[in-house]
C-alpha positions in Angstrom: -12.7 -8.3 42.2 -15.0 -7.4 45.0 -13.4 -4.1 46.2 -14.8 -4.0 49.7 -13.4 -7.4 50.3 -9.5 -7.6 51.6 -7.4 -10.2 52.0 -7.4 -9.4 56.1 -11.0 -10.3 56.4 -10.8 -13.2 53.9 -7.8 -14.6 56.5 -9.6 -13.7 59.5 -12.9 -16.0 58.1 -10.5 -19.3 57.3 -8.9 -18.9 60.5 -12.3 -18.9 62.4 -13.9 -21.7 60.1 -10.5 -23.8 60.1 -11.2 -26.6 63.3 -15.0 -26.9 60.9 -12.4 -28.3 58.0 -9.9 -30.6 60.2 -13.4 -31.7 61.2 -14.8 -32.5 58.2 -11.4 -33.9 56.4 -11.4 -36.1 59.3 -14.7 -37.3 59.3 -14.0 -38.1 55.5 -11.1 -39.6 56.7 -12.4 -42.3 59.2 -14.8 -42.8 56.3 -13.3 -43.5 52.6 -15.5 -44.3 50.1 -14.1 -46.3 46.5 -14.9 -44.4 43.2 -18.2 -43.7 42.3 -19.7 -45.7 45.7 -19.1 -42.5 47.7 -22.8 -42.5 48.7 -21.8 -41.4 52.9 -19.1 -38.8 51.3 -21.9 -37.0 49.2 -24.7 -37.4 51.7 -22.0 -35.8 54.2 -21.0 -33.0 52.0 -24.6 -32.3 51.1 -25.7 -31.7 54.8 -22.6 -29.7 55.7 -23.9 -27.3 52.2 -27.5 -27.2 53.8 -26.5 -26.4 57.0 -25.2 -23.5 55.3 -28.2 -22.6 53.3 -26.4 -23.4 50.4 -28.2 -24.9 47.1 -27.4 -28.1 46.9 -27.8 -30.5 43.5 -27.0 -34.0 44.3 -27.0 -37.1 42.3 -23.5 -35.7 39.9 -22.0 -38.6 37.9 -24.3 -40.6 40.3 -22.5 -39.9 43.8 -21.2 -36.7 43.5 -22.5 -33.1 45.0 -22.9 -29.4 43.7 -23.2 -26.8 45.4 -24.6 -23.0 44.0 -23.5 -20.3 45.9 -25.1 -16.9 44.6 -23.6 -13.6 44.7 -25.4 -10.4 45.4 -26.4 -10.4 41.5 -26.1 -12.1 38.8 -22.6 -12.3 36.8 -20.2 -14.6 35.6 -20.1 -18.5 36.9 -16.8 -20.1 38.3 -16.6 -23.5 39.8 -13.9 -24.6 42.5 -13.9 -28.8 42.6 -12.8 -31.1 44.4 -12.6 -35.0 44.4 -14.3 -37.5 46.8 -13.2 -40.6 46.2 -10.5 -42.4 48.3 -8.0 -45.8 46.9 -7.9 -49.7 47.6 -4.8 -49.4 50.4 -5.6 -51.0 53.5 -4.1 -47.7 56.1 -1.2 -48.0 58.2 -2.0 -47.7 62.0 -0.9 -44.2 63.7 -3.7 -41.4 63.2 -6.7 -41.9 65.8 -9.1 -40.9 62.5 -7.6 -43.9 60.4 -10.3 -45.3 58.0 -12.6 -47.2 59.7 -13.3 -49.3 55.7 -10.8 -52.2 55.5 -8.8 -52.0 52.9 -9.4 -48.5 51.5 -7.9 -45.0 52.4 -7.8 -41.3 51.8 -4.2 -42.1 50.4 -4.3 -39.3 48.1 -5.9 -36.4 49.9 -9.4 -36.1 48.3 -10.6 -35.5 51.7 -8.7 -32.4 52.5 -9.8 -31.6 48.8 -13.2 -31.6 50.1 -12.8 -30.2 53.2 -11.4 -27.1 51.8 -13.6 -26.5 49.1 -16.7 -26.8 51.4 -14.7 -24.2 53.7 -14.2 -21.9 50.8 -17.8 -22.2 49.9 -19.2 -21.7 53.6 -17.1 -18.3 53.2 -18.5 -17.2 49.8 -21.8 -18.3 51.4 -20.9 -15.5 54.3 -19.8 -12.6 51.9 -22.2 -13.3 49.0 -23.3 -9.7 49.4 -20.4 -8.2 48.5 -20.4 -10.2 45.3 -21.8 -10.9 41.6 -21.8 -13.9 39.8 -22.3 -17.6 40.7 -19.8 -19.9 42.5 -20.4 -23.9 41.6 -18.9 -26.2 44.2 -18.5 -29.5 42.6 -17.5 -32.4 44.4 -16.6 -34.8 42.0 -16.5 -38.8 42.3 -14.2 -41.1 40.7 -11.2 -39.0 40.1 -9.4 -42.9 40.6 -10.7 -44.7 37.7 -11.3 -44.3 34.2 -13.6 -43.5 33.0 -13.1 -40.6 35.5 -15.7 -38.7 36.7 -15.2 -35.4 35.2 -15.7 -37.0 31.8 -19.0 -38.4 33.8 -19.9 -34.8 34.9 -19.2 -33.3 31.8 -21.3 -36.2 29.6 -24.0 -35.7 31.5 -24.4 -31.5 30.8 -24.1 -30.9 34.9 -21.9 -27.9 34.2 -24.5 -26.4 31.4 -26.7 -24.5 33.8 -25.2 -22.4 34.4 -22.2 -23.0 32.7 -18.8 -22.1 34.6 -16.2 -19.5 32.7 -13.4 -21.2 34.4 -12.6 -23.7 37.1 -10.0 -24.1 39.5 -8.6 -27.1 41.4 -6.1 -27.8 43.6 -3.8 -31.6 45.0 -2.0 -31.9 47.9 1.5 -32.1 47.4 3.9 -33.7 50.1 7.3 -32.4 48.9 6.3 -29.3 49.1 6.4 -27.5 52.4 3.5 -25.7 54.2 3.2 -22.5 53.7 3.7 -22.8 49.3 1.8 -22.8 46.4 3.0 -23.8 42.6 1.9 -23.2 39.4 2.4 -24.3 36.2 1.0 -22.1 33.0 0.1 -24.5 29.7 0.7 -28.7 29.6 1.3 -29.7 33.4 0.2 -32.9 33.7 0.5 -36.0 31.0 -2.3 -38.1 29.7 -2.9 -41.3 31.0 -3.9 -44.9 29.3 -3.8 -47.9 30.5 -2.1 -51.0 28.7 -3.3 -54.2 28.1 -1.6 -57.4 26.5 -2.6 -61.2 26.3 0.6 -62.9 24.9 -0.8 -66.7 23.8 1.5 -69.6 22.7 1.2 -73.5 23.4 1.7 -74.5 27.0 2.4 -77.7 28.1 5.1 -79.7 30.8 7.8 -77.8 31.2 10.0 -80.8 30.4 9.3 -81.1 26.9 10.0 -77.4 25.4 10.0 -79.1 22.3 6.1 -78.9 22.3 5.7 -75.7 23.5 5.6 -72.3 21.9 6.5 -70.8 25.7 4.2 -67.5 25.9 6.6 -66.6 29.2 9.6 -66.5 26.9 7.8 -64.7 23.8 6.7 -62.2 26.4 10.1 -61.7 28.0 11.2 -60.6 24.4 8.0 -58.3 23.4 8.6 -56.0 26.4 13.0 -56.3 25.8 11.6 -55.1 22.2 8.8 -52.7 23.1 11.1 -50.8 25.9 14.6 -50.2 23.3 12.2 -49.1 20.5 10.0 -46.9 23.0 13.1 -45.1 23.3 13.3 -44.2 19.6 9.6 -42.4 20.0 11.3 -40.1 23.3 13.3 -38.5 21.3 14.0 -36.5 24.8 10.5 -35.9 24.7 8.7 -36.3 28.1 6.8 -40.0 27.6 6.6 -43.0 29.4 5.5 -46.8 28.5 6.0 -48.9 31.8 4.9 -52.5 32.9 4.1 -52.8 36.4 1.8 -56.5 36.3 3.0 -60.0 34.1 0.7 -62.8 35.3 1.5 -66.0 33.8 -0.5 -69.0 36.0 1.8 -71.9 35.3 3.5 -74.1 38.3 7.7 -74.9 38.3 7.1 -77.8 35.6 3.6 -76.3 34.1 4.0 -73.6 30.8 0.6 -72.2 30.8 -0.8 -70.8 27.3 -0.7 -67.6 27.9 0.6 -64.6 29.5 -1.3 -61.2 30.8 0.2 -57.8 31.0 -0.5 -54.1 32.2 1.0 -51.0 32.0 1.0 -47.5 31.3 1.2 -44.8 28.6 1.6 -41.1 29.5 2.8 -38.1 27.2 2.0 -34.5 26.9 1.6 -34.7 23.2 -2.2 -35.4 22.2 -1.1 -35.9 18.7 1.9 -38.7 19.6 -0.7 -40.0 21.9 -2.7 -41.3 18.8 0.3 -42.4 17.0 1.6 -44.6 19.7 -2.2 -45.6 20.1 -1.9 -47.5 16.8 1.8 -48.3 16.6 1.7 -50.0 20.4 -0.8 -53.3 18.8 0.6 -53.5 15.4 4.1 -53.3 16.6 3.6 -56.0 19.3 2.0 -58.4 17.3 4.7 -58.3 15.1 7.0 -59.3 17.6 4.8 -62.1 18.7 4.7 -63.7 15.5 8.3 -63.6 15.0 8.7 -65.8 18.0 5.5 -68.0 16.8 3.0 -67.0 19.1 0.4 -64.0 18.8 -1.1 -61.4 21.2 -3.9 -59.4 21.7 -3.0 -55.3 22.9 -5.9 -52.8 24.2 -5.3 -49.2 24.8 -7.7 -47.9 27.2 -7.9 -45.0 26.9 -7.3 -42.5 30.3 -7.2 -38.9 30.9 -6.1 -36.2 28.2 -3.4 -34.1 29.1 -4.0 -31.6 31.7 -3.3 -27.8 29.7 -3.6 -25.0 32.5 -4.9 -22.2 30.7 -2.5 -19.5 30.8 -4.0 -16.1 31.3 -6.3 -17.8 34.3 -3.4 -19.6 35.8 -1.4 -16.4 35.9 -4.5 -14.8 37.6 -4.8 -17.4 40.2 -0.9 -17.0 40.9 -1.4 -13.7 41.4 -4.4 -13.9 43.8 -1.9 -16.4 45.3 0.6 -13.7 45.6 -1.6 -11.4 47.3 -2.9 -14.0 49.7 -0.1 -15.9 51.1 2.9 -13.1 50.1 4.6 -13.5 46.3 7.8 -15.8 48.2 5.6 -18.6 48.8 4.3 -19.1 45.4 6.5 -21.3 43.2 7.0 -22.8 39.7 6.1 -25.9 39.8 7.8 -28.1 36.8 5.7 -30.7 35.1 4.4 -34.5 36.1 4.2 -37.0 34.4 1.3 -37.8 37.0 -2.4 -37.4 35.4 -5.9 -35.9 36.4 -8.9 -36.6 35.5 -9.3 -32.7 35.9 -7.8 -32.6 32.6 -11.2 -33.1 30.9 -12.2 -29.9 32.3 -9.3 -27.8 30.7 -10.6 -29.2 27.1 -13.7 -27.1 27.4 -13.4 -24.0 30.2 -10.4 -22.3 30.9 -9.0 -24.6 33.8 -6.2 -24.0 36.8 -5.0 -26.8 38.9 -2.3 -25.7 41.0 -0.5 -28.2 43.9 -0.9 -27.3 47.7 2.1 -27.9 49.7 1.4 -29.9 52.8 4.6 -31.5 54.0 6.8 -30.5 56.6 9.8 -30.8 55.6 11.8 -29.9 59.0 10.3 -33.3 60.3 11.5 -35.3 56.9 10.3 -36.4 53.7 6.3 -36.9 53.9 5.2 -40.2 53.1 4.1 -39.9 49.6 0.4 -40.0 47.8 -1.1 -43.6 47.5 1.2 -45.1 50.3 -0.5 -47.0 53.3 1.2 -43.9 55.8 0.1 -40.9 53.3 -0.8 -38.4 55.8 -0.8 -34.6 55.6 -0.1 -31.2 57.6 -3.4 -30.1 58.3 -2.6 -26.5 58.6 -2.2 -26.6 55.1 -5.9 -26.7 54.6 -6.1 -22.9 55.6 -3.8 -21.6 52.6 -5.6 -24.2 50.4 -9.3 -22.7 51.4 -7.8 -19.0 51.2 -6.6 -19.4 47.9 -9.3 -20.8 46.3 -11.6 -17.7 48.0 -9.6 -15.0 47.0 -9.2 -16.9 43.3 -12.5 -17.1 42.9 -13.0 -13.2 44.2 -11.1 -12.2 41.3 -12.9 -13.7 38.7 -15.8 -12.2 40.2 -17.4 -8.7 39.8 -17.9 -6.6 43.0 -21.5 -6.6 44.8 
């Protein structure tokens, strides 16, 4: 830790830089970018760095932003990231800095993300004397989609020079209130692949079944099938197949030929993961063919599971402590959400710890990815102070 720094003066510096990130989180807003087309988002961030003086290597994963921040001497590298892009949801009317892009929204807070990771690094710009070591600000795009940017940044060796000895990120969390941290040492968040299926059978007029091998019906069955034999693999194991799309483009007297599916496969076990990964095709053309049609099944695959290495994370929660007072950090239990931060933990010891940001007294918070997502911008003050003093700690005094 840098001795001469306290947690008073790190307070007193968010407080004073706090209206610069509702500024920018709202500038962000109004402005939402899909993944990897965030070219105004990184532009934006990379101004707001230079304005600072701070180093600034664009061009990550192709719209994404670093920023180097250099302590008084050199010493070991940490990165704090956060994620740019925004989602497809066309925003509900209400906040006068709604997206201004029809049809896609900060619906999942990457722009406070931002905001408070370029207001931690305009701090650790401002007290870089009284520090060693290197702090990396990466602002990441395509958190969204797979292939998800991390595994971009990390493909391309833009965290080799220098190369971070940890990382720490953060997520917005409505049901928690302001004012909270949580934590989670070890597996916290699952893995996440995506499921495709093309059912095919013989379509035809619905009035003659006899000529038909009906890809509607044989699909009804596979995912009757897939769903009471999924629940032989629980075993009251965390682990989830679900369906959430069945297209089949016939008319009320038209069977078409075949039937598309998607879902989702999330565990926290890497090694059922793979099993499921070949069991999930074999096993549902079986099913197919006993009903006389066949089907095509691809596993894409997502995000890993996201492992919050323990002796960092218990660092972090104890900078956490120190900052905000040990009664407003909490346990947080784990989700069955994913990260594409994940891909991170698999090579650096990683932290990625939620940010509460609802206010509870006023009722449940609209959730993440919903048209009237929203958050308590006060929030973005603990979020930016934690990440400072967390990084301070992994630090050596300048």
């Amino acid at each position: 830790m840098a001795e001469r720094i306290t947690v008073e003066a790190v307070k007193e510096l968010v407080k004073a830089g706090h209206a610069h990130a509702v500024k920018d989180r709202r500038h962000l807003h109004a402005r939402p970018e899909l993944s990897f087309q965030e070219h105004e988002t990184a532009a934006y961030i990379a101004e707001r760095l230079r304005e600072q003086g701070i180093e600034v290597r664009p061009g990550i994963a192709g719209t994404g932003v670093i920023g180097v921040v250099q302590g008084a001497k050199p010493g070991r590298v940490f990165c704090l990231r956060a994620d740019i892009d925004a989602l497809p949801i066309q925003e509900a009317e209400g906040a006068p800095y709604r997206s201004t892009n029809p049809g896609v929204m900060h619906a999942c807070g990457h722009d406070a993300h931002t905001a408070m990771v370029l207001s931690a690094g305009r701090i650790l710009h401002q007290l870089r004397g009284e520090w060693n070591g290197t702090v990396l600000l990466l602002f990441q795009p395509g958190e969204e989609k797979i292939p998800g940017g991390a595994s971009v940044v990390l493909g391309e060796g833009a965290l080799k020079n220098p190369a971070p000895e940890g990382i720490l990120g953060q997520h917005v969390t409505p049901e928690l209130e302001v004012g909270k941290v949580g934590f989670h040492a070890g597996p916290f968040m699952a893995s996440s692949d995506e499921v495709y299926i093309t059912v095919k059978g013989k379509g035809g007029h619905a009035a003659q079944p006899e000529k038909l091998v009906d890809p509607i019906v044989i699909a009804a069955r596979l995912l009757l099938a897939l769903k009471d034999e999924f629940d032989a693999w629980r075993r009251d194991r965390p682990l989830v197949l679900g369906f959430g799309r069945v297209i089949a483009d016939g008319a009320t007297n038209v069977v078409p030929d075949e039937v598309r599916i998607a879902g989702t496969l999330r565990t926290f076990d890497e090694g059922l993961r793979a099993e499921l990964h070949g069991w999930l095709p074999r096993r549902a053309a079986e099913i197919c063919a006993q009903h006389g049609g066949s089907c095509e099944l691809e596993v894409r695959r997502g995000y890993p599971v996201l492992v919050n290495d323990p002796p960092l994370t218990e660092r972090i929660r104890g900078a956490a402590a120190e900052f905000l007072g040990a009664e407003h950090v909490v346990e947080m239990p784990r989700r069955m959400g994913s990260e594409d931060f994940a891909f991170y933990t698999r090579v650096m010891p990683g932290c990625f710890f939620r940010l509460g940001t609802g206010n509870l007294k006023k009722g449940p918070a609209p959730g993440l990815h919903t048209p009237s997502f929203n958050i308590a911008e006060e929030a973005m003050a603990i979020g930016a102070g934690v990440m400072v003093w967390g990084a301070l700690g992994e630090l050596g005094s300048g």
